[in-house]
N, C-alpha and C positions, 0 to 999 in steps of 0.2 A: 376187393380188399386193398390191391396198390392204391387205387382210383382215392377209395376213403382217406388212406394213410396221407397222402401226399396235397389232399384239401386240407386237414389239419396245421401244416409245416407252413411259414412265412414263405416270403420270395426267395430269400438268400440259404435257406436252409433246403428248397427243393431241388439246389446244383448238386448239392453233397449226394443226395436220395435217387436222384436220377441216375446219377454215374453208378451209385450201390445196385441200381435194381438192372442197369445193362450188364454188368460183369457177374454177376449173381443167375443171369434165367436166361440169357441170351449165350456169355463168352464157354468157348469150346476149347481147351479146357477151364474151370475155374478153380477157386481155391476156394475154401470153406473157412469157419473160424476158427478150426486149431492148424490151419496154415497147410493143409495137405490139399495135394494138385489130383481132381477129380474128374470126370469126363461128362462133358456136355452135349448141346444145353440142355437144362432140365426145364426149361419153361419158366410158367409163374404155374406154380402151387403153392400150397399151405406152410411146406416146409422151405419154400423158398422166398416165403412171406416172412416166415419166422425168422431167418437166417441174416435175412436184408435189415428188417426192426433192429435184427441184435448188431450188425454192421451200421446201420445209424446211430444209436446210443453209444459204441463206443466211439463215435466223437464227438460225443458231448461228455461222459464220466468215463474213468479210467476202468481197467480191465478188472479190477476189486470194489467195485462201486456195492454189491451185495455184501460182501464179506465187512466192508466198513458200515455197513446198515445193521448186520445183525451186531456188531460187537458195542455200538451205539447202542442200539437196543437195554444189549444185556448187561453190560457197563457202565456207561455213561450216561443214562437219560435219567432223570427224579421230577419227581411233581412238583410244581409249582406252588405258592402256598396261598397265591390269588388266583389259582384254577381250580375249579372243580371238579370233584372226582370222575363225574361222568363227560365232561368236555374232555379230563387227560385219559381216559379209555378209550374214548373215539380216533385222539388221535394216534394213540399206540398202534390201534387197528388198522389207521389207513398208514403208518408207517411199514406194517408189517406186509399190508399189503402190497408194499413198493419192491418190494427182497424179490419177488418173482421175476419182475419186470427188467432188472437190473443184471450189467453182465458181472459174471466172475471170472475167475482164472482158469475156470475151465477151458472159457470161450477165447483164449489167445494161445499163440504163437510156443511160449514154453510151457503147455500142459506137460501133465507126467502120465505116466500109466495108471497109477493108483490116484490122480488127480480125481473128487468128486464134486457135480457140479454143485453151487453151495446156494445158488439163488431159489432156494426153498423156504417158505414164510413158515414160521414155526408155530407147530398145535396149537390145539385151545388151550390145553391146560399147558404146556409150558408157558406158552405168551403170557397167561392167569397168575402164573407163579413170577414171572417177569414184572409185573403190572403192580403185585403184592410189594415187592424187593424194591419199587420207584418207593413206596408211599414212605412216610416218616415210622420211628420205631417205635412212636406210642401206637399208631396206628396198628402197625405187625405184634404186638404183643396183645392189643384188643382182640384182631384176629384169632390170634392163635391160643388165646383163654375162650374164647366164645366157641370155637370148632375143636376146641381140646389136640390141637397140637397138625389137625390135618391139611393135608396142601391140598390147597384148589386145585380142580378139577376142569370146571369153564369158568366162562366171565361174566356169563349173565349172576351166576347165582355172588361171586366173589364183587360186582357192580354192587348188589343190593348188601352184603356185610358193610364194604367198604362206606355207600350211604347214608347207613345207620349210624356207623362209628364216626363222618363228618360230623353230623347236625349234633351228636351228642361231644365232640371235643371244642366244636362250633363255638356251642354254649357255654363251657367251662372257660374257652379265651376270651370272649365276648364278657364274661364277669370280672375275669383279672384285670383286664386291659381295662374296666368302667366300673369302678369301685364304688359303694354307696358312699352316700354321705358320713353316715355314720364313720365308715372307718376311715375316709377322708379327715374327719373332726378328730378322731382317737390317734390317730396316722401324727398330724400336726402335734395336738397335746404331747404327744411322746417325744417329739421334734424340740420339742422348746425345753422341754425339764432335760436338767442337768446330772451327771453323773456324781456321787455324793462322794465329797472331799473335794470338788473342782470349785466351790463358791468362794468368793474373791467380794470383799466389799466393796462396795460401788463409791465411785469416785461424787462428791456430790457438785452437780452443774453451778457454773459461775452465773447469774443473777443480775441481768441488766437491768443498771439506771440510768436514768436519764438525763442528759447533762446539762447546768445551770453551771454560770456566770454571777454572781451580785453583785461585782464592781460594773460590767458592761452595761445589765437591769439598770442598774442606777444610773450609770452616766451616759451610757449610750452606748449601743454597738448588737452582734448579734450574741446573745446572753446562751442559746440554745444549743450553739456548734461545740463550746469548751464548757469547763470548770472554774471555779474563781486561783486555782491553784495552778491551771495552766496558764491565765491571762496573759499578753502578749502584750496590750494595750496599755492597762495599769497599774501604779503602783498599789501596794495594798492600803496607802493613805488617800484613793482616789487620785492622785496625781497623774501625767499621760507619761508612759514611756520616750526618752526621746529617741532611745536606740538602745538594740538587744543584743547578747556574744551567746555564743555555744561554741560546748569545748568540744573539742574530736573524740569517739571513744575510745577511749583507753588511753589517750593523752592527757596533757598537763595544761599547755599554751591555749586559750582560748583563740576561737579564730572570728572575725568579721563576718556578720551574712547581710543576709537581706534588709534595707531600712522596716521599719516597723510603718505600722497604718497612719499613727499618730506624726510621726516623720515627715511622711508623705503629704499629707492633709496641710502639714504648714509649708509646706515649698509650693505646695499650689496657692494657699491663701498669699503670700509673699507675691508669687510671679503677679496675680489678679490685682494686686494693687499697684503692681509696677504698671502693668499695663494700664491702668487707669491712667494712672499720673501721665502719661505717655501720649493718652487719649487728650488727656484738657487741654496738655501744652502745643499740641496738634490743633486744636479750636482756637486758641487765646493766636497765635501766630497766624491762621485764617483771619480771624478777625480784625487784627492789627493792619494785618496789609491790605484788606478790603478798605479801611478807614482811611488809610493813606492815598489808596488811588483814586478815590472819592474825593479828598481834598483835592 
């Protein structure tokens, strides 16, 4: 049995277990775990198997490691609502099976007289009435219409109520949560009509057109950008603007902006003729002096 125990345990955790099992079955006197000085050695037995087990675990979990298992248990553990009712019974059971293995406050130093040891895994039918108390409260009231009022007894038979009453709440979420169409289509209808006295007459939308020019159409430009009332270009006798003002808003003084298209159009025709002229009198002076150094 030490042989066993001590195959299980890492490398670093058979220092701890060795030093437990010499001063345990070997040392003359020893101490036991509620700290009283006893006479040796007793060897290796069963109870000195026991005694070492519970001197290894409490250095790994404290001296209440039971007592905070059952009050988990019975307090604080609920089922989960993506588990299954027979996966969360399985593991109640092997939870509950751990309360044995585990030390309490028995097993230390300040026990009392009336101290009892508490690492005892709790019946069937408590664990059954524990197991009742995790699930939800629609649940416990299906229970407790269908058995007319009586607590569970064990777990198998409270597994197959508990079964029953999934698949059939199963069902009923499974429809809320995925509504037919139908009341998807009645859902929305009801969504859109309005409470009677809230209707407001509707504003009617502004109606675009599309913009034309007839002074630009006709004389040239692009006709499709403005209106003949915003032209920029023309006067309304066909005439070209030669330059345009805009007043400030809210002011009086109009101010100077930008030359107009038609502006512009003649400063370039101007400049291109300058340069021409510019151009010939540049030839006729080539020419001339060709002429002369030829002479």
């Amino acid at each position: 049995m030490f042989q066993l125990y001590v195959n299980l345990l890492s490398v670093d955790a058979r220092y701890a277990w060795n030093k437990i099992v010499q001063e345990q079955t070997k040392a003359d006197p020893y101490q036991d775990l509620q700290g009283l000085t006893r006479k040796g050695p007793r060897g290796m037995s069963r109870m000195s198997i026991e005694d070492c087990v519970m001197f290894h675990l409490l250095t790994v979990f404290p001296n209440n490691a039971a007592e905070q298992e059952r009050y988990y248990i019975t307090n604080v553990l609920k089922k989960p609502q993506r588990v299954s009712i027979r996966q969360f019974v399985q593991r109640v059971e092997q939870l509950n099976s751990y309360i044995a293995q585990l030390p309490c406050w028995y097993y230390s130093p300040s026990v009392k007289v009336k101290t009892v040891p508490m690492n005892v895994s709790f019946a069937e039918a408590d664990l059954a009435s524990h197991v009742l108390r995790m699930c939800p409260y629609t649940w416990q009231d299906q229970y407790n219409l269908h058995e007319k009022g009586g607590a569970p007894t064990d777990i198998r038979s409270l597994l197959q109520s508990l079964e029953a009453i999934e698949r059939v709440c199963g069902q009923e979420g499974s429809s809320k949560s995925n509504p037919s169409r139908d009341e998807k289509a009645s859902h929305s209808e009801k969504k859109g009509t309005k409470r009677p006295g809230t209707e407001s007459p509707r504003v009617p939308k502004k109606v675009r057109t599309e913009k034309h020019c007839d002074l630009c159409k006709k004389h040239g430009g692009a006709y499709t950008t403005h209106n003949t009332r915003d032209c920029r270009r023309f006067e309304k006798d066909g005439t070209e603007k030669s330059d345009f003002r805009a007043a400030k808003k809210g002011g009086k003084n109009p101010i100077p902006t930008k030359q107009s298209f038609a502006q512009l159009s003649d400063i370039l025709d101007k400049l291109e003729k300058v340069l021409k002229k510019r151009d010939t009198r540049k030839r006729k002076r080539r020419r001339s002096e060709s002429d002369s150094d030829s002479e």
